[in-house]
N, CA, C and O atoms as a DFTB+ gen file, in Angstrom:
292 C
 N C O
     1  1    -229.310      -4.657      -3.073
     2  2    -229.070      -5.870      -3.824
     3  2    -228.251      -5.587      -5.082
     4  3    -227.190      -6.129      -5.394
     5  1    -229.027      -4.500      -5.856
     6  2    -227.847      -3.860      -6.846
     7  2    -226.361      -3.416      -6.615
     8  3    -225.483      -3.296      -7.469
     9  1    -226.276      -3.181      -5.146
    10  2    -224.584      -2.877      -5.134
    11  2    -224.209      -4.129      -4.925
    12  3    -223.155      -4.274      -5.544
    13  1    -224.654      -5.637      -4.103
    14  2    -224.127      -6.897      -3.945
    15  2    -223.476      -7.284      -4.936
    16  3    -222.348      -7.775      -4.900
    17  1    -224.402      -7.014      -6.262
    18  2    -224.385      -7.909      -7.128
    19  2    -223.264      -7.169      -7.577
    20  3    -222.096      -7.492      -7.361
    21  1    -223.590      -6.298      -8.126
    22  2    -222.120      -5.513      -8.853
    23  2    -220.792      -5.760      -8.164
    24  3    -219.807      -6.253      -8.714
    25  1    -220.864      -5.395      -6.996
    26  2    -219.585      -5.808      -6.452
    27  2    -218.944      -7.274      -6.446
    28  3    -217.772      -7.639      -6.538
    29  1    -219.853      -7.809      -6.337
    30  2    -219.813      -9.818      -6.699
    31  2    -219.387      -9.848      -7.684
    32  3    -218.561     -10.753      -7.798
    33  1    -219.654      -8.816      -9.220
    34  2    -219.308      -9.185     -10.547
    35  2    -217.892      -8.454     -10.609
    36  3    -216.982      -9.063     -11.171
    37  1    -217.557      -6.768      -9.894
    38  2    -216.533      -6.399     -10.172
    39  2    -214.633      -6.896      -9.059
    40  3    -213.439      -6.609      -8.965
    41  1    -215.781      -7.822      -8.490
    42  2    -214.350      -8.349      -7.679
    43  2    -213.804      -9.349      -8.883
    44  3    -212.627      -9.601      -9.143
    45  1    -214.388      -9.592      -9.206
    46  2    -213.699     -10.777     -10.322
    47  2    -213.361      -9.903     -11.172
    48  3    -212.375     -10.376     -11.738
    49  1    -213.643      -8.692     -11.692
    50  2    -212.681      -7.906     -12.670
    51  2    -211.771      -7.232     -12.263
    52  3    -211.245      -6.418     -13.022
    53  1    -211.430      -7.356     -11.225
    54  2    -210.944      -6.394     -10.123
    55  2    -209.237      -7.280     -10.500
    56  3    -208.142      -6.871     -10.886
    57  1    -209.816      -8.678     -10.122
    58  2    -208.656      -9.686      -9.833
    59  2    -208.176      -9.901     -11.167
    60  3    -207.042     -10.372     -11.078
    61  1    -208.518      -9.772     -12.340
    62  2    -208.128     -10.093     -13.605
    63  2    -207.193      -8.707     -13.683
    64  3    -205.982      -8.915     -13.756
    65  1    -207.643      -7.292     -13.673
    66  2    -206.901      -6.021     -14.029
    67  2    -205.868      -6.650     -13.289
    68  3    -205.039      -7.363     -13.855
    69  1    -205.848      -6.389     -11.760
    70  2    -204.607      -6.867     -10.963
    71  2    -203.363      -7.592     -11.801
    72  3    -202.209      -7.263     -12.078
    73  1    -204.226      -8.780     -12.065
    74  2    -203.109      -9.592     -12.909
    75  2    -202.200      -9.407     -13.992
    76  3    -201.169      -9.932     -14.413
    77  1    -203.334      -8.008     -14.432
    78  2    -202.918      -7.891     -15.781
    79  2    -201.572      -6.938     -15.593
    80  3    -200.550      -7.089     -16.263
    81  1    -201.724      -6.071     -14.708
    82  2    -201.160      -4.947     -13.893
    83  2    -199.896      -5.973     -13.783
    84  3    -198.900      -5.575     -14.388
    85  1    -199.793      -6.942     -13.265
    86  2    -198.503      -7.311     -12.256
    87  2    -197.844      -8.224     -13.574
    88  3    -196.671      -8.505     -13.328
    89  1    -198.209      -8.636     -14.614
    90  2    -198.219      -9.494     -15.728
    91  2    -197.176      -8.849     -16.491
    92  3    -196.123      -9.355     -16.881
    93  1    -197.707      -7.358     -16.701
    94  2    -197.078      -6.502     -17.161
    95  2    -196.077      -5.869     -17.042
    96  3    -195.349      -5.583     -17.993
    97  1    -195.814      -5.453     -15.531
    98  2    -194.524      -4.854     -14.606
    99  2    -193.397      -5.812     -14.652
   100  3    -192.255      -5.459     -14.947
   101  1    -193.759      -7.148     -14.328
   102  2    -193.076      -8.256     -13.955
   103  2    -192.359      -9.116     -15.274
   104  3    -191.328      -9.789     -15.279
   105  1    -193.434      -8.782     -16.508
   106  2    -192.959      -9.332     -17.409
   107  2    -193.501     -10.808     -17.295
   108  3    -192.525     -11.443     -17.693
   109  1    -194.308     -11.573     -17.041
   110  2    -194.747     -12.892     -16.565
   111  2    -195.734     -12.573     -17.739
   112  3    -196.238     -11.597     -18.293
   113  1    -195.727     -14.277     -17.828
   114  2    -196.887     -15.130     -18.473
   115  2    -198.374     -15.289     -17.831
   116  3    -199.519     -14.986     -18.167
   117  1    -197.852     -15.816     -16.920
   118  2    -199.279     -16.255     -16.135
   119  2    -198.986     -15.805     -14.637
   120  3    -197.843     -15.429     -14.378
   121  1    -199.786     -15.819     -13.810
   122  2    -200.172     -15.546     -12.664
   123  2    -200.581     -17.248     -11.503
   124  3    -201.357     -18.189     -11.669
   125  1    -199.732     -16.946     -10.568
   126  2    -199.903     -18.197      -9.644
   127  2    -200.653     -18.008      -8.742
   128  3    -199.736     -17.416      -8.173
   129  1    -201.677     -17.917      -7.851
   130  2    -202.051     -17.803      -6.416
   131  2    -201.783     -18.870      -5.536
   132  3    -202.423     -18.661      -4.506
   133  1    -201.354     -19.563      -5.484
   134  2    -200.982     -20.816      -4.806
   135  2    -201.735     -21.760      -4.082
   136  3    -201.460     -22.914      -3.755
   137  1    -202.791     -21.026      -3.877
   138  2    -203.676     -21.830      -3.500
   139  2    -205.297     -21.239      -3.238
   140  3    -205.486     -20.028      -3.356
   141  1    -206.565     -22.251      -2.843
   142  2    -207.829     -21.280      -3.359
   143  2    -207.586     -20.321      -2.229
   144  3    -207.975     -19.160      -2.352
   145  1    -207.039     -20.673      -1.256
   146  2    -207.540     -19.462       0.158
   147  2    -206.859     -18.413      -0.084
   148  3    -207.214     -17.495       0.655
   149  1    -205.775     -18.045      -1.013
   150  2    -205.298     -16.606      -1.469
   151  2    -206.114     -16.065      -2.565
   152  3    -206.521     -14.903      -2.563
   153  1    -206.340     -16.867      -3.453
   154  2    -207.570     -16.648      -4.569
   155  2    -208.650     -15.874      -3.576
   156  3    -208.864     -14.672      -3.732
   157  1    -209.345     -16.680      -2.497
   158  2    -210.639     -15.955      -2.226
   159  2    -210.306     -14.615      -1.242
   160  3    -211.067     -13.653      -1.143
   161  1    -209.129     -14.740      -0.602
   162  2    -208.947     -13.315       0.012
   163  2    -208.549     -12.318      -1.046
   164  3    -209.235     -11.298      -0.985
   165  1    -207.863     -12.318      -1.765
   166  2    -208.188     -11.634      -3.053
   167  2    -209.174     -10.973      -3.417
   168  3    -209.271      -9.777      -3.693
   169  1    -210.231     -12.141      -3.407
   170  2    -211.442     -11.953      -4.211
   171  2    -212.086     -10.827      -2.871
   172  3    -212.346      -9.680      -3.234
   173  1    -212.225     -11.041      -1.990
   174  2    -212.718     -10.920      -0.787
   175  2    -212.563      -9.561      -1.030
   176  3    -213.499      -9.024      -1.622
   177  1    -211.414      -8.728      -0.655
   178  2    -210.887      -7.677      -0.159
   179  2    -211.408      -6.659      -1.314
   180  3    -211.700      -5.485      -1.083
   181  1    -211.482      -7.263      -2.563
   182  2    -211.701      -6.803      -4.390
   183  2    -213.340      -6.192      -3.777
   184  3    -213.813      -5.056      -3.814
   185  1    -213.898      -7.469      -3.238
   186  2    -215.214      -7.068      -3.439
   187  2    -215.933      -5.962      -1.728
   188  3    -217.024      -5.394      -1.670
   189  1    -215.092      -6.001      -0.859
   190  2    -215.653      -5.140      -0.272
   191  2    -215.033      -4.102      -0.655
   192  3    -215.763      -3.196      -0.253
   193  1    -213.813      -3.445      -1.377
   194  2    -213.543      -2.724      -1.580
   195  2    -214.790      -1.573      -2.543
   196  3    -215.138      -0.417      -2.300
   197  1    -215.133      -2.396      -3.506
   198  2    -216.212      -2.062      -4.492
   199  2    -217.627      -1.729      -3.935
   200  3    -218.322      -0.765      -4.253
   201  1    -217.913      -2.695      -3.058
   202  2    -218.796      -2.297      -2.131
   203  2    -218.797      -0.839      -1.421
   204  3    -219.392       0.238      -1.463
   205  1    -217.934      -1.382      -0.865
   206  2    -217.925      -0.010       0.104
   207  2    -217.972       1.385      -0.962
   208  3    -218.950       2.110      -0.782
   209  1    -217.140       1.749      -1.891
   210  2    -217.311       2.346      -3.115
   211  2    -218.732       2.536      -3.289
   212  3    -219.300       3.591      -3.009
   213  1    -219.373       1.384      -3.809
   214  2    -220.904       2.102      -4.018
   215  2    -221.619       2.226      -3.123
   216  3    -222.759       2.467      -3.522
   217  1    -221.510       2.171      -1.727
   218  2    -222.247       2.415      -0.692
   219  2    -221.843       4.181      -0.571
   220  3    -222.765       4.989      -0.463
   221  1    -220.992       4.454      -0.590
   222  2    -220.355       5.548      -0.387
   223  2    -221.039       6.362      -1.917
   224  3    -221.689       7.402      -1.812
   225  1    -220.868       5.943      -2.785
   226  2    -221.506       7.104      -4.282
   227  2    -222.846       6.970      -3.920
   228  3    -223.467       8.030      -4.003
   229  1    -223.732       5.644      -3.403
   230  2    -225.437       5.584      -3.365
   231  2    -225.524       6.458      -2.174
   232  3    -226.594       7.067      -2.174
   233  1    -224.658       6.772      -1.009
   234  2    -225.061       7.775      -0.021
   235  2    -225.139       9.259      -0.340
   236  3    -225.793      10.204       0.101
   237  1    -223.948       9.045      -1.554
   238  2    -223.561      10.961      -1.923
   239  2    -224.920      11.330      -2.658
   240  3    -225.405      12.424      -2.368
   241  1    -225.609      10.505      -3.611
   242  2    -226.285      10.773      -4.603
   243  2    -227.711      10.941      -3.564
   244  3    -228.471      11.888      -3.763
   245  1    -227.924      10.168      -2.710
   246  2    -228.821      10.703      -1.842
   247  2    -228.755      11.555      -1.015
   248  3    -229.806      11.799      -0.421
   249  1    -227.397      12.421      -0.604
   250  2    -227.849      13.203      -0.205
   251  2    -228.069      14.857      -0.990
   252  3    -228.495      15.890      -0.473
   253  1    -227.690      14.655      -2.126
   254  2    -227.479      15.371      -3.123
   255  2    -229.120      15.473      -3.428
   256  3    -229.740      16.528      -3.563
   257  1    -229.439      14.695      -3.472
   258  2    -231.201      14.894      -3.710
   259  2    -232.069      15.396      -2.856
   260  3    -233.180      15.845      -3.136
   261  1    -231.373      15.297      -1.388
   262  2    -232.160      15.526      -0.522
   263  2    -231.807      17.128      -0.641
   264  3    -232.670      17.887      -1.083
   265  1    -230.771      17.529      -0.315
   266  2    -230.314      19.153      -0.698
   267  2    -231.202      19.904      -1.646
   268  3    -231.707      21.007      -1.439
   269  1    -231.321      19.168      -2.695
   270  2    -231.805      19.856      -3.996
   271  2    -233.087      19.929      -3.577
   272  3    -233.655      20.999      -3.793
   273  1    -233.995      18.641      -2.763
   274  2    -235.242      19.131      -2.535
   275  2    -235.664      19.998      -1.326
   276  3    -236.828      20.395      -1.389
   277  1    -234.944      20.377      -0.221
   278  2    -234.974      21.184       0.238
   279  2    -235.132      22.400       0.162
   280  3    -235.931      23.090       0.794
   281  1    -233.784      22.961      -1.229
   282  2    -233.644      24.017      -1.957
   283  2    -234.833      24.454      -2.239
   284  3    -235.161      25.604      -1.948
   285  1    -235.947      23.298      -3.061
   286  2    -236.955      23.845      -3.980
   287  2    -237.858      23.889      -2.992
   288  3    -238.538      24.905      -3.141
   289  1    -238.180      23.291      -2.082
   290  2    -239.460      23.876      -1.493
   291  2    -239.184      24.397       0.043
   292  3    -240.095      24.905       0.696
């Protein structure tokens, strides 16, 4: 539930850096998406990306623990 959520919160920061990124290169004011269904694939792609990200660090860190307790006993 903790990676949902995070990823729910960092797709939306995800899409702001982006903007800021292309704002910058491009020299633009503002940013258009043209419409909501590019907005939410955006959003979409932002947030499984992040997901998948912490699914992938919450697997390393477990198995990193599991190693270590092996080690000790």
């Amino acid at each position: 539930m903790l990676r949902f959520s995070a990823a729910f919160v960092m797709g939306f920061v995800l899409i702001v850096v982006e903007a800021m990124i292309v704002m910058k290169i491009k020299n633009y004011t503002s940013i258009y998406f043209g419409s909501i269904e590019q907005l939410v694939g955006v959003y979409m792609m932002n947030f499984f990306l992040v997901f998948v990200i912490l699914t992938d660090i919450k697997r390393w860190i477990e198995k990193r623990e599991e190693a270590k307790a092996q080690m000790e006993g």
